[in-house]
C-alpha positions as CSV (number, residue, x, y, z in Angstrom):
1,X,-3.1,7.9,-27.5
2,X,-1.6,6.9,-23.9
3,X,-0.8,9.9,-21.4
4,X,3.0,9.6,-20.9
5,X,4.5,9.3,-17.4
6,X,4.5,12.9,-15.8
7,X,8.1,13.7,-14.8
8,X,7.1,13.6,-10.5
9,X,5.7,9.9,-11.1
10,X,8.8,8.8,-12.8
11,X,10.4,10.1,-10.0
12,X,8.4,8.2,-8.0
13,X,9.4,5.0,-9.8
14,X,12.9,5.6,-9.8
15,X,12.8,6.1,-5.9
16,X,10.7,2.7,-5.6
17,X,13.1,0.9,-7.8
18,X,16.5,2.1,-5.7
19,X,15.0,1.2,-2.9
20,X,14.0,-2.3,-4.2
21,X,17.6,-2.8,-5.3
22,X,19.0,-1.8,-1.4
23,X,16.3,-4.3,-0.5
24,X,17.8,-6.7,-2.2
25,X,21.0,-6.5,-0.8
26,X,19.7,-6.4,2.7
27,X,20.7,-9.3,5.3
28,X,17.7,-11.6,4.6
29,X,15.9,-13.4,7.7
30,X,12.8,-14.9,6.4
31,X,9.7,-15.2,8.9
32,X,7.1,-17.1,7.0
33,X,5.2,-18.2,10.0
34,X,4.8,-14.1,11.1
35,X,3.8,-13.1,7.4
36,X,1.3,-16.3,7.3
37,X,-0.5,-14.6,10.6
38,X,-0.2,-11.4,9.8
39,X,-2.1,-11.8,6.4
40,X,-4.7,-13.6,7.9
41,X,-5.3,-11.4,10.3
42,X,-5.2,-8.4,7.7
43,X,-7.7,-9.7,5.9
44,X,-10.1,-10.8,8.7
45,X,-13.5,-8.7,8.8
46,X,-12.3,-7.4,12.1
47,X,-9.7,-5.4,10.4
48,X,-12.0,-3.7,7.9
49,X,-10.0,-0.3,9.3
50,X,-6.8,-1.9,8.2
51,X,-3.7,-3.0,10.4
52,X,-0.1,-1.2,11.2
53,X,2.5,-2.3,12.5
54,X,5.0,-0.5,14.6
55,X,8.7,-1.5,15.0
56,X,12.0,0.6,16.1
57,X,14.6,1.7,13.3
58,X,16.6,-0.9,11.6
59,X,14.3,-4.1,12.9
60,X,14.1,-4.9,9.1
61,X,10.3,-3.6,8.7
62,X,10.6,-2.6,5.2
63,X,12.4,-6.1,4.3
64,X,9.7,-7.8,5.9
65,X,7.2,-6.1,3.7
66,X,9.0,-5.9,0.5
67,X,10.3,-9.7,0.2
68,X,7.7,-11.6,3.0
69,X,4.3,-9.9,3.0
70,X,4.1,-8.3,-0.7
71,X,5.1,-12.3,-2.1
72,X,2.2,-13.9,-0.1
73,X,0.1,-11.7,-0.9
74,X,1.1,-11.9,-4.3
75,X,0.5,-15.6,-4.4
76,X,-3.7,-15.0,-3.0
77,X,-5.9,-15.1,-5.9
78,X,-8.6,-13.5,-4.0
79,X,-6.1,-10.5,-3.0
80,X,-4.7,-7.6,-5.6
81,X,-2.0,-5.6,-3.4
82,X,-0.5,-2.4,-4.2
83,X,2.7,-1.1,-2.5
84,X,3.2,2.4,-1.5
85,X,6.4,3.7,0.2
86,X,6.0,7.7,1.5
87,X,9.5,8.3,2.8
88,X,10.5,10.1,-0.2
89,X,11.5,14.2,0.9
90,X,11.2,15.9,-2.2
91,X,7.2,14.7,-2.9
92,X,3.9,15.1,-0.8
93,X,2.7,11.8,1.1
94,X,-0.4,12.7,-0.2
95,X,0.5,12.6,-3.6
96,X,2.4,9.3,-3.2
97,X,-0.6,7.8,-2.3
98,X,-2.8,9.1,-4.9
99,X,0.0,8.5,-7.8
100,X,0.2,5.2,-6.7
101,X,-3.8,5.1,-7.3
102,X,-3.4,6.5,-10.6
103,X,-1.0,4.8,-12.2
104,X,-2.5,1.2,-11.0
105,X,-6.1,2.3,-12.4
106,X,-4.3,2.9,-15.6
107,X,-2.3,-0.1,-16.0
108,X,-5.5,-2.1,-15.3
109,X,-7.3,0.3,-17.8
110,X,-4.7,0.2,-20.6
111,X,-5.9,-3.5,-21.3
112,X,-9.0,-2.2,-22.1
113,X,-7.6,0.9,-24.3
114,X,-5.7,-1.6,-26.5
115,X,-8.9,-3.6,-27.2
116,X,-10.8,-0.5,-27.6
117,X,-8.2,0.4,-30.2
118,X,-8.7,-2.9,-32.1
119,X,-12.4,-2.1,-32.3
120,X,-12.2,1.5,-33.8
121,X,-13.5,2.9,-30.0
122,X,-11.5,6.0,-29.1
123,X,-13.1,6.7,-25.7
124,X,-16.3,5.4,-23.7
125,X,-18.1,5.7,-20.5
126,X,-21.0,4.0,-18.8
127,X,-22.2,5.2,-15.5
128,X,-18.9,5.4,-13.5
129,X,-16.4,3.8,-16.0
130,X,-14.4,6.0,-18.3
131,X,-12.5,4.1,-20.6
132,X,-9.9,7.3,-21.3
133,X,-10.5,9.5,-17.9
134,X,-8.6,12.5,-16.9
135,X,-5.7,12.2,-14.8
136,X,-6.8,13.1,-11.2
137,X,-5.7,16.4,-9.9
138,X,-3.1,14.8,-7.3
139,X,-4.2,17.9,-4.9
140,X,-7.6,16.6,-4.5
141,X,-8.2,14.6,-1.6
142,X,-11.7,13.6,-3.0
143,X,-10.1,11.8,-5.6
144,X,-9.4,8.8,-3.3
145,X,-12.4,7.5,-2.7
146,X,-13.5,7.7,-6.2
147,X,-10.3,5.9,-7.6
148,X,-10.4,3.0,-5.0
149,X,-14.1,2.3,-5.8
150,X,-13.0,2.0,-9.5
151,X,-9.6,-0.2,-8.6
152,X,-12.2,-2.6,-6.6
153,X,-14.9,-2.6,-9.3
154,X,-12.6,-3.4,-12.3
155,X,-10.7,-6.0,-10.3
156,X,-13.6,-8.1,-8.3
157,X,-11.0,-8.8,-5.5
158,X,-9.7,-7.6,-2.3
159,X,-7.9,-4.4,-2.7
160,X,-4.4,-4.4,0.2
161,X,-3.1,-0.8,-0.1
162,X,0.5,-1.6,1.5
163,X,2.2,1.2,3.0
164,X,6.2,1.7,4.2
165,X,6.7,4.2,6.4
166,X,3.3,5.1,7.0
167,X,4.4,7.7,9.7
168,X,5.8,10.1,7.1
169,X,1.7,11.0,5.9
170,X,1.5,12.6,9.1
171,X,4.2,15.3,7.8
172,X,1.9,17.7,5.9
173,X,-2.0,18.3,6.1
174,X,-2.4,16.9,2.4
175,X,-0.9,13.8,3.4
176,X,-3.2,13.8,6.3
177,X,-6.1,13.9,4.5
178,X,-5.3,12.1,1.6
179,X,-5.4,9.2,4.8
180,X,-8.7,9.9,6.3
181,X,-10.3,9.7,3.1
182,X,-8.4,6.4,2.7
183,X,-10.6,5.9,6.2
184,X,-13.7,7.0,4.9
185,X,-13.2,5.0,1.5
186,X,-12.6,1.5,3.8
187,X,-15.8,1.8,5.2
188,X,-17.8,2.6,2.4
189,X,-16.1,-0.3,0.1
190,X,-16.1,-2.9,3.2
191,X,-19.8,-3.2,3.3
192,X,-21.2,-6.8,2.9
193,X,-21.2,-8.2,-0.6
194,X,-18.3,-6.4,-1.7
195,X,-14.7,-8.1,-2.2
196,X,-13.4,-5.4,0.5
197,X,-10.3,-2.6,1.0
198,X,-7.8,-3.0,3.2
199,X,-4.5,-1.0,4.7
200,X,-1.7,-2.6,5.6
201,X,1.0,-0.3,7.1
202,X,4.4,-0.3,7.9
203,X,5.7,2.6,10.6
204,X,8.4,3.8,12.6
205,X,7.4,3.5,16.4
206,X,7.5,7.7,16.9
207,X,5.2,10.5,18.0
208,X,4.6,11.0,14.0
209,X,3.0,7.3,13.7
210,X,1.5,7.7,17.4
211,X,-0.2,11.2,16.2
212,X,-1.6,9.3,12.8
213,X,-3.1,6.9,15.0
214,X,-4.7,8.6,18.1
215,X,-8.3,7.4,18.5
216,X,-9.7,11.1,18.6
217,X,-8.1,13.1,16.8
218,X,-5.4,11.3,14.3
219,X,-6.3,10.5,10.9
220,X,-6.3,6.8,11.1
221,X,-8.1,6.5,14.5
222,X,-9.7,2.9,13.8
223,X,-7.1,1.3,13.0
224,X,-5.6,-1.8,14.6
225,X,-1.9,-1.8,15.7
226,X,0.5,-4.1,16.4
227,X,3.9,-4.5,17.5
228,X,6.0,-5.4,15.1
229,X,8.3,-8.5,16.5
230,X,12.2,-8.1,16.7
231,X,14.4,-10.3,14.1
232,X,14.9,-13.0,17.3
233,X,11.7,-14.6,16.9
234,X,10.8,-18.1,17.1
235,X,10.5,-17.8,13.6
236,X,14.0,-16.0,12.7
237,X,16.0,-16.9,15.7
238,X,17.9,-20.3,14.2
239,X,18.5,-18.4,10.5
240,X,19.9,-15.5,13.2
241,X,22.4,-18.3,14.9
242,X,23.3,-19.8,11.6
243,X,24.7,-16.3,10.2
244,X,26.7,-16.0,13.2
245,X,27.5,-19.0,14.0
246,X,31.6,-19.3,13.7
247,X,32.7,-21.3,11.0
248,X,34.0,-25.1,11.6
């Protein structure tokens, strides 16, 4: 039998999905050209610690994740992305992250449960796989290396763990954690011969998104940064005029 949803992760879903929908009705400025880099650079062997980039309030980060970056990654064959978004008050970052884990190892795995059910099988495991596992205690930091080795095993491609507002994991010591293990999971699943991990995240340029990423002491202290360009780029600057450009 499947394990329903627990009540925080449907939560969770119904945060992602109202914040799709105010997505959606956000002024929309394509930059095709800055997603096309940005990818390629993500998924370079240099950035085997992952990329963030950093941008002020309102310069349309999350847009440019959510309807530029998550579609052409979507359209990569060798890429399998999963998007996270921690600015949610009422739930640990840390336990975001790891829902977000869990719920995409058993949407993969539920293709194997149904199959498993035509044969008679009511559970199974071989070395690491489990074909019915436990749900992950969502308190345990531990649990993310663990669940992002199984997420690149079962899908044989390039795992992107995409992150919106990246600075909130530095609000609580699970949250911090929950990252550096993220950290310590990238390098042990970027080794040669494997199809790779990678973080891609999206944060507010403040001291809580500075702190995550001081080379000594922060939590992601490997991890490449850039600044995230304004809307009047090359790339957005003639959709910019056109929108307010007086009508004839």
């Amino acid at each position: 039998m499947l394990q329903a949803p627990s009540p925080s992760f449907q939560r969770f879903a119904q945060h992602i999905e109202a914040r799709a929908r105010v997505t959606d009705r956000a002024p929309r400025f394509p930059r095709p050209a800055l997603a096309a880099s940005t990818v390629k650079d993500l998924l370079s062997a240099a950035r085997h610690h992952g990329l963030v980039l950093l941008g002020d309030e309102s310069t349309g980060k999350s847009t440019f994740l959510l309807r530029d970056l998550k579609p052409m990654l979507a359209r990569d064959p060798s890429v399998h992305a999963i998007y996270v978004h921690l600015g949610q008050p009422d739930v640990d970052p840390g336990r975001v992250i790891l829902l977000a884990l869990d719920d995409e190892l058993r949407r993969l795995e539920n293709r194997f449960r149904r199959k498993a059910r035509e044969w008679g099988v009511v559970s199974f495991k071989c070395g690491r796989f489990e074909l019915v596992p436990k749900r992950p205690d969502l308190r345990d930091s531990t649990n993310v290396q663990p669940m992002m080795a199984r997420l690149s095993n079962q899908l044989g491609r390039c795992l992107v763990l995409a992150i919106d507002d990246l600075g909130w994991g530095q609000r609580t010591a699970h949250g911090r954690d929950v990252l550096r293990k993220l950290m310590f999971a990238m390098d042990d699943l970027n080794r040669v011969g494997r199809p790779g991990v990678r973080l891609l995240g999206m944060a507010s340029d403040d001291h809580e998104s500075r702190a995550l990423l001081m080379p000594d002491s922060g939590a992601l202290p490997h991890t490449t940064v850039r600044a995230l360009p304004t809307l009047l780029t090359p790339d957005s600057s003639a959709a910019c005029r056109g929108a307010i450009a007086p009508a004839s």
